[in-house]
C-alpha positions as CSV (number, residue, x, y, z in Angstrom):
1,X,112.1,87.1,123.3
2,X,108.8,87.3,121.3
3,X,110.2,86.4,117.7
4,X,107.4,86.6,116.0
5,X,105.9,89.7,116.8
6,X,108.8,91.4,114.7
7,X,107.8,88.8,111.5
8,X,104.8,91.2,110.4
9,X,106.7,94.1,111.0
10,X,109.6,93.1,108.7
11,X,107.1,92.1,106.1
12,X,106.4,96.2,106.5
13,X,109.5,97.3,105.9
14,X,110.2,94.9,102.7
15,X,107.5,96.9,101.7
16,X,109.3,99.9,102.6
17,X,112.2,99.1,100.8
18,X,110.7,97.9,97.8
19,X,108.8,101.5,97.6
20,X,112.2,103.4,98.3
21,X,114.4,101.3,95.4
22,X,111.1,101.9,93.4
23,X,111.2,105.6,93.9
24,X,115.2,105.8,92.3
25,X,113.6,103.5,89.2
26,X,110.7,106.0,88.8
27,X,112.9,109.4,88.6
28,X,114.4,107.3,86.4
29,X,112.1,106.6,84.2
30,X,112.6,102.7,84.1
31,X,109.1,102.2,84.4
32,X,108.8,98.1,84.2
33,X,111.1,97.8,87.4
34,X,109.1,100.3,89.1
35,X,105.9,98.3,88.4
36,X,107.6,94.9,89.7
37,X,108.8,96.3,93.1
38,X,105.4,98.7,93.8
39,X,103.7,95.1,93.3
40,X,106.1,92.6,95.4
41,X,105.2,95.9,97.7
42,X,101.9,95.7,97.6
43,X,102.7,91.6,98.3
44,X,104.5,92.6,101.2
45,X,101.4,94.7,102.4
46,X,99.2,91.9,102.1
47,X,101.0,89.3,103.8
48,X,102.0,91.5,106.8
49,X,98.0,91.9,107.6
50,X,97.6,88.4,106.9
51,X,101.0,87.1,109.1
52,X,99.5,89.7,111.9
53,X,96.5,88.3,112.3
54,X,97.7,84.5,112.0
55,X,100.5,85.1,114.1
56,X,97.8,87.2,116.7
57,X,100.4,89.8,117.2
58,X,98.5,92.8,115.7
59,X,99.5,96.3,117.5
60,X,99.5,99.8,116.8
61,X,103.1,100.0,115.7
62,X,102.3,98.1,112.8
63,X,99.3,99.7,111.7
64,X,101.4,102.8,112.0
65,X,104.4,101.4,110.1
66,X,101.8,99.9,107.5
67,X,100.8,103.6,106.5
68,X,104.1,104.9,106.7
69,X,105.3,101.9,104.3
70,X,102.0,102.2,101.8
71,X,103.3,106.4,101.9
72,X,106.2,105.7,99.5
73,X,105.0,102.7,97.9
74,X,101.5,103.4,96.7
75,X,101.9,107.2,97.4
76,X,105.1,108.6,96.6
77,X,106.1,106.4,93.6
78,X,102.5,106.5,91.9
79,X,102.7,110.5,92.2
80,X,106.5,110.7,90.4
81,X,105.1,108.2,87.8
82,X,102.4,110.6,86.8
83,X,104.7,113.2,87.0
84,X,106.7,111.8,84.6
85,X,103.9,111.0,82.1
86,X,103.1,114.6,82.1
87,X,106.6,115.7,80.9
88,X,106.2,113.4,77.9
89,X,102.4,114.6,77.4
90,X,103.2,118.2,77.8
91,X,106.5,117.4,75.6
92,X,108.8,119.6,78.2
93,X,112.6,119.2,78.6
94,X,112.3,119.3,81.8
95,X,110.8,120.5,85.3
96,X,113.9,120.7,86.7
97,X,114.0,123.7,89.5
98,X,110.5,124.7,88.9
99,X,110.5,125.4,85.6
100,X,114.8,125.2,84.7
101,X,116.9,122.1,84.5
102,X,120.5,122.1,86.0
103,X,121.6,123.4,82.3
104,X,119.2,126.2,82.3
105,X,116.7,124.4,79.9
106,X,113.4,125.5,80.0
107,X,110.8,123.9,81.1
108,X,107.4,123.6,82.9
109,X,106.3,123.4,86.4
110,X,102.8,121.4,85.0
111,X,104.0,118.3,85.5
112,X,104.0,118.9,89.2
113,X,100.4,118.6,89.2
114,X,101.1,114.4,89.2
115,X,102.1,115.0,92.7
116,X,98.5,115.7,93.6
117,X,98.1,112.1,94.1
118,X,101.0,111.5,96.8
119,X,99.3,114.4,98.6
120,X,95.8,113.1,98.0
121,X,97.8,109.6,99.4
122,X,98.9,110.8,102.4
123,X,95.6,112.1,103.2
124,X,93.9,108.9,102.9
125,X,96.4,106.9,104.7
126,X,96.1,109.7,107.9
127,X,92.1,109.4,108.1
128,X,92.6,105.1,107.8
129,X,94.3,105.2,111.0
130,X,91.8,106.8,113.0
131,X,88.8,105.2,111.1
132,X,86.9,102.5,113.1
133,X,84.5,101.6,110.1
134,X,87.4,100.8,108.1
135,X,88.2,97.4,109.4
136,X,86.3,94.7,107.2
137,X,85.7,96.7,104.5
138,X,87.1,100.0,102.7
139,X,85.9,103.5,102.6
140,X,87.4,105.4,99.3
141,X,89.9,103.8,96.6
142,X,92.9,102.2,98.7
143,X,96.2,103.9,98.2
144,X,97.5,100.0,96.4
145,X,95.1,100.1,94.2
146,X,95.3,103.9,92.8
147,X,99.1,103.0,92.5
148,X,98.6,99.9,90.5
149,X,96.4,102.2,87.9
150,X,98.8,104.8,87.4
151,X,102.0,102.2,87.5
152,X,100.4,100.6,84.9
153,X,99.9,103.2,82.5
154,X,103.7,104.0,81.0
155,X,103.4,100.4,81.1
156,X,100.6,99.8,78.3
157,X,102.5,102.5,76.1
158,X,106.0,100.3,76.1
159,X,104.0,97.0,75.7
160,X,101.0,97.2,74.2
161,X,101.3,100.1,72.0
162,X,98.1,98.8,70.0
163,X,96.1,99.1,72.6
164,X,93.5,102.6,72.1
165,X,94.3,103.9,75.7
166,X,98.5,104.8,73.9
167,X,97.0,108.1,72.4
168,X,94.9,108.1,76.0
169,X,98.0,108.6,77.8
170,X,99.8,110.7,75.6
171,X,97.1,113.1,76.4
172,X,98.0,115.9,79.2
173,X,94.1,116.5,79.9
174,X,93.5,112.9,80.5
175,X,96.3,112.0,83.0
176,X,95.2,115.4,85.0
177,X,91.6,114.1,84.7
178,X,92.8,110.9,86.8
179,X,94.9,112.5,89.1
180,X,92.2,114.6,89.9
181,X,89.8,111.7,89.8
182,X,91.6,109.3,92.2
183,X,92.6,111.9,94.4
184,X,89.1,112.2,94.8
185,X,88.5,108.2,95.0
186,X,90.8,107.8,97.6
187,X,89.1,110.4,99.8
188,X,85.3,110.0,99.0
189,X,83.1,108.1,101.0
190,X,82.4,105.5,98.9
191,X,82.0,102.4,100.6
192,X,84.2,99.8,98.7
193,X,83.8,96.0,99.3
194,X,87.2,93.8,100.5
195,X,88.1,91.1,99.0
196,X,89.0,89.1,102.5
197,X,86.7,86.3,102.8
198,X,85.3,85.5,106.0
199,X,84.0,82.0,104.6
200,X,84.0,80.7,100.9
201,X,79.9,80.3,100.0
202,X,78.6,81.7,96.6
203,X,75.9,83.1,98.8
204,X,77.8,85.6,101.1
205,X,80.6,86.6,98.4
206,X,78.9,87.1,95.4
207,X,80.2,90.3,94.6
208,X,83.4,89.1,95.4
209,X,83.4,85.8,92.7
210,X,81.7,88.1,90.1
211,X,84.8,90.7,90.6
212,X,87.6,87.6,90.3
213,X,86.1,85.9,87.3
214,X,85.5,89.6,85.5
215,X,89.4,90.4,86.5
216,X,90.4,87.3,85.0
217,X,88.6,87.5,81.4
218,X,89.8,91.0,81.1
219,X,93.3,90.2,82.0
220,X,93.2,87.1,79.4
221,X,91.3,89.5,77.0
222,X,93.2,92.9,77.5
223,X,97.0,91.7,79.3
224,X,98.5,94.9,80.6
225,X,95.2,97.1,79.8
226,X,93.3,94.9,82.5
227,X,94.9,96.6,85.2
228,X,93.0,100.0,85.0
229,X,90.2,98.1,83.9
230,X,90.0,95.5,87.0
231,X,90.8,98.7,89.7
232,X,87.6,101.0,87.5
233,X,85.5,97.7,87.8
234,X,86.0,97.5,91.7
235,X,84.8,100.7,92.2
236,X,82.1,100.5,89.7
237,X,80.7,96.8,91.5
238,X,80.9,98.4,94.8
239,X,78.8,101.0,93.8
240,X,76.2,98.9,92.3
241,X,76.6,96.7,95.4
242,X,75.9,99.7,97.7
243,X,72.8,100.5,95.6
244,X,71.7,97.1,95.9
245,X,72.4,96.9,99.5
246,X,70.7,99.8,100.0
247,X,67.1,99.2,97.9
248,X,67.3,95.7,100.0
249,X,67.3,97.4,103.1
250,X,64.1,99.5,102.0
């Protein structure tokens, strides 16, 4: 018996269950344990590559499990959370059975639009398994990193309530603004740079050490507002890096 082909695929499934427990935590609104266990998810989705391709055991079962895992962490619990941002920004009671609560409050069925992202998830995650281009590098936002933006928006309201993105998020057209937006992200064919490194020279991972050292000054200079600003500066240097890739080619 093979033990350690199963080792990645546990990994998957810690991820699996850290996106299930993560899913009670965001119906119920405890929005700081939902952030730790979408991130030791996210950890779990990292390592099972990694322990895959050390291990030499990579299959498609596990690339199918991975997606299946990365569904409810990164897809079903980032959609709930901006669910629940939109109750508090349209100030409803409420969405209960479309509209009335189990004590026949009204309501609205608005805040349902949050869900646009788990749909715009699962959509993503289906064309990454039959994608061949997608193996070094990414095409459109990954589904961890649109989860790690919209986890860490209730986030900046409980803890950094100075901060001027508060009156951001309180703000029903902005949240549908980025659900729309990363909905979009995740499906676009932006070419996005990864951040695996095939050898460690300044030369062949410029981008990369630029991205790292800009994510650390803004976590030191912002704390919890980093985190939409890191993922919006990934996609913004992979766009420049296309362009410059592109006018080298010329």
């Amino acid at each position: 018996m093979n033990v350690k082909r199963y080792i990645p695929n546990l990994l998957t499934l810690g991820n699996l269950l850290c996106g299930t427990i993560a899913t009670i935590f965001a119906i119920k609104g405890d929005f700081f344990a939902t952030a730790i266990l979408v991130m030791v998810g996210i950890l779990f989705d990292f390592f099972d590559g990694f322990a895959a391709r050390i291990l030499k055991v990579q299959g498609e079962l596990g690339k199918q499990l991975d997606s299946l895992a990365d569904m409810v962490t990164s897809g079903v619990v980032p959609g709930i959370v901006m669910m629940q941002l939109l109750v508090e920004a349209f100030d409803v009671d409420a969405v209960g059975y479309f509209g009335v609560d189990s004590y026949g409050t009204t309501g609205s069925n608005l805040p349902y639009l949050g869900l646009i992202l788990t749909l715009g998830a699962a959509y993503r995650l289906a064309k990454f398994n039959i994608d061949e281009r997608q193996l070094d590098s990414f095409i459109g936002v990954p589904t961890p990193a649109m989860s790690l933006f919209v986890i860490s928006l209730p986030l900046i309201v409980q803890f950094d309530k100075e901060s001027f993105l508060v009156s951001l998020i309180s703000n029903q057209y902005f949240l549908l603004l980025i659900t729309v937006l990363f909905t979009y992200l995740m499906n676009a064919e932006i070419p996005l740079f990864s951040l695996k490194f095939k050898n460690f020279s300044f030369k062949d991972n410029v981008i990369k050490y630029v991205f790292l050292l800009l994510s650390v000054l803004l976590i030191v200079a912002l704390k919890i507002a980093a985190v939409p600003a890191i993922i919006l500066a990934y996609v913004v240097l992979s766009m420049v890096n296309n362009s410059d890739k592109k006018l080298s080619s010329k």
